[in-house]
Structures are given as structure tokens and as C-alpha cells.
C-alpha angles and dihedrals in degrees: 000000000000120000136186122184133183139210150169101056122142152113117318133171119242103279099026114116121225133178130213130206136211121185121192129217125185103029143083087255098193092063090049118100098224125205144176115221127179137203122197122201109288093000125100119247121280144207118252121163136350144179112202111230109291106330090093095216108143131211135189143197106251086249108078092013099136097016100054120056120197119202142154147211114210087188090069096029084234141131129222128206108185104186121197135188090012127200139214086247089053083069109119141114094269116217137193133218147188134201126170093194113033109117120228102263079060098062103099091046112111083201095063097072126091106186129057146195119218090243130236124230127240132197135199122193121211 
């Protein structure tokens, strides 16, 4: 059975840094393209942050390019989201995702992904 849970999540003033967790039970972790997506109130769920299978090249939505890092520990079979200089508008529940078979141009597809965490909420005081 395959598990994702999240943590880390909380409420941060505008500027603070905070960084979320996802660890991954039930799958060869290491294969898996790993990825944080976030949905705001009233809004549809959006992409955030991947790292496609283990090539370990990142890529990021323009809107937290340069303040959010993404990052993973195979050895732990766990993903990282640091967040930087947060915003108000960065404020969601956050949530990861896995996936063993999704292609490239798939990535940012919320969709293409089989496997999902719970999500954990962040908040960002202004």
C-alpha cells in the first residue's frame, strides 16, 4: 500500500522560511518522479515544485522559482519543499505527489500523477 504523508506545514509571517516534508512508503522511491502542488481557497490546485525520476533536475512554477527549493533523500524515501521569503499568496494547503510512469512534458499536470499526500496547510501572515 502505498502512503504519502506530509509535514511541516504552519503559520509564518511574510519573509519567514519554512520547509515541508513528504515521506513515502510502498514504492521504489528512487524511480518515482516526485513533486509539491498547492491549492488555495476557491482556487484549483497548482503546480509548485518536481524532480523528474532520478535525474535529479528540478523544475519550478514561475511563481516561487528563486524563493522555494525542492529537494529528496532516497535514503529516506522522502521530499523536501524549503520555502523562503514566503507571501501572503503563497498561502495553501501544499501537497506532494509520486508518480513511476508520467513523461517529462507531464510534469506540471496535476493529472499525471497516481499517488497522493493528505496535504498540509501553510500560512502566510501579511
Amino acid at each position: 500500500q502505498v502512503q504519502l504523508e506530509e509535514s511541516g506545514g504552519g503559520l509564518v509571517q511574510a519573509g519567514d522560511s519554512l520547509r515541508i516534508s513528504c515521506t513515502v512508503s510502498g514504492r521504489t522511491f528512487s524511480r518515482d518522479t516526485v513533486a509539491w502542488f498547492r491549492q488555495a481557497p476557491g482556487k484549483e490546485r497548482e503546480f509548485v515544485a518536481a524532480v523528474f525520476r532520478s535525474y535529479d533536475r528540478s523544475y519550478y512554477a514561475d511563481s516561487v522559482k528563486s524563493r522555494f527549493t525542492i529537494s529528496r533523500d532516497n535514503a529516506k524515501s522522502t521530499v523536501y519543499l524549503q520555502m523562503n521569503s514566503l507571501k501572503p499568496e503563497d498561502t495553501a494547503v501544499y501537497y506532494c505527489a509520486v508518480d513511476g510512469r508520467l513523461i517529462l512534458s507531464a510534469i506540471r499536470t496535476s493529472d499525471s500523477y497516481d499517488y497522493w499526500g493528505q496535504g498540509t496547510q501553510v500560512t502566510v501572515s501579511s
